[in-house]
BAVEX-839298 format. One record per residue (C-alpha): x, y, z; residue in one letter. Coordinates in steps of 0.25 Angstrom, whole numbers, plus 5000, padded with zeros to 4 digits. Each point is the difference from the previous one (the first is absolute). Layout:
BEGIN
XYZa ...
//
This chain:
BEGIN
479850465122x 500350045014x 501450015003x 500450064987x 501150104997x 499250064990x 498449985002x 499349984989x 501149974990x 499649874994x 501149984987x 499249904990x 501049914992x 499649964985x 499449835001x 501149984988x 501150065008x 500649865002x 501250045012x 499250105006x 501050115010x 499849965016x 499550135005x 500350055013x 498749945009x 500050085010x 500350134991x 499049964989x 498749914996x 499949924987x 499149954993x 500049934987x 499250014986x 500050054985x 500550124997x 499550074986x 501650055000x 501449975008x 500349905011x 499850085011x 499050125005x 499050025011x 498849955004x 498750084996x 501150094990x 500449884990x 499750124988x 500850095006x 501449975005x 500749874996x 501449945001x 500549914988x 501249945004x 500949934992x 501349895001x 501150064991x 499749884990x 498650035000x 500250154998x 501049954988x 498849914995x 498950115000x 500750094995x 500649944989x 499349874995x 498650045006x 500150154997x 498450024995x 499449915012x 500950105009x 499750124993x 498549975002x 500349975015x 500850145001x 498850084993x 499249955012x 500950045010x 500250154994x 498550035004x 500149955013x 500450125010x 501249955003x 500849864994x 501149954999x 501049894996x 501049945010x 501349914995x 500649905010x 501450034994x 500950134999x 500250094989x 501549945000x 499449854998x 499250064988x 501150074993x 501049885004x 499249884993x 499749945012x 498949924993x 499749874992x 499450074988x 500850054988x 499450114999x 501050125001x 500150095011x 499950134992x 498749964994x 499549955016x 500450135004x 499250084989x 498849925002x 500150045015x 500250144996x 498850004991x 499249955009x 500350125010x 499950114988x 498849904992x 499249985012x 500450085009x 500249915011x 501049985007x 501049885003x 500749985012x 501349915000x 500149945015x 501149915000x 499549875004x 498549945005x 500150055014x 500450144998x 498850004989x 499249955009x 500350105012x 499850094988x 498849974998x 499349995012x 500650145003x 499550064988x 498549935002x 500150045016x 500450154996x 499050014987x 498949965010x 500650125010x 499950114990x 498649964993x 499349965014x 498850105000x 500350095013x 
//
């Protein structure tokens, strides 16, 4: 851990996350393993913060066609201190049908707004994978920041 931007910091990443982000080495550790909700937390705080992050046509999927499995997964996440979901697509990709499924935009975008009022967590639309990614690790980096005991 020596060297490390942010001593640590170690981001665990979901075993079923199957194209896990390429964190920053010499900013953050990583380590992987199951996570009991989301793809991405940290490391000794798995049931407290976590990151689910989404493709746009996963999201679509979820949201749509597997709308119990993910409410279930949602209803973890609103107990954790803090979670949230993170789309590698824009808001303009959503509402522009840039996806394969059928399903309408307008019924996409009130899943994504229920699951913001629903749940209360929150979804973040980060344009592609690298920018979610960065977004990501920012998130986790600062969360760790804020909740360090002092």
């Amino acid at each position: 851990m020596d060297g490390l931007e942010e001593p640590g910091l170690v981001i665990a990443i979901d075993t079923r996350e199957q194209e896990p982000y390429g964190f920053d080495p010499s900013r953050v550790a990583t380590v992987r393993r199951a996570l009991p909700a989301g793809d991405y937390s940290l490391a000794g705080r798995e049931t407290e913060v976590a990151i689910e992050r989404k493709s746009l046509e996963d999201l679509v999927g979820t949201a749509i066609h597997a709308r119990e499995r993910f409410a279930r997964e949602l209803r973890r996440l609103a107990a954790y201190d803090f979670a949230c979901v993170v789309v590698e697509a824009s808001m303009e990709d959503l509402l522009l049908h840039r996806y394969r499924s059928a399903a309408d935009p307008r019924s996409v975008f009130g899943a994504v707004l229920s699951i913001v009022l629903d749940h209360r967590v929150p979804v973040f639309f980060c344009s592609d994978r690298q920018i979610a990614c960065r977004f990501v690790e920012g998130l986790l980096v600062l969360y760790h920041r804020r909740s360090a005991p002092r």
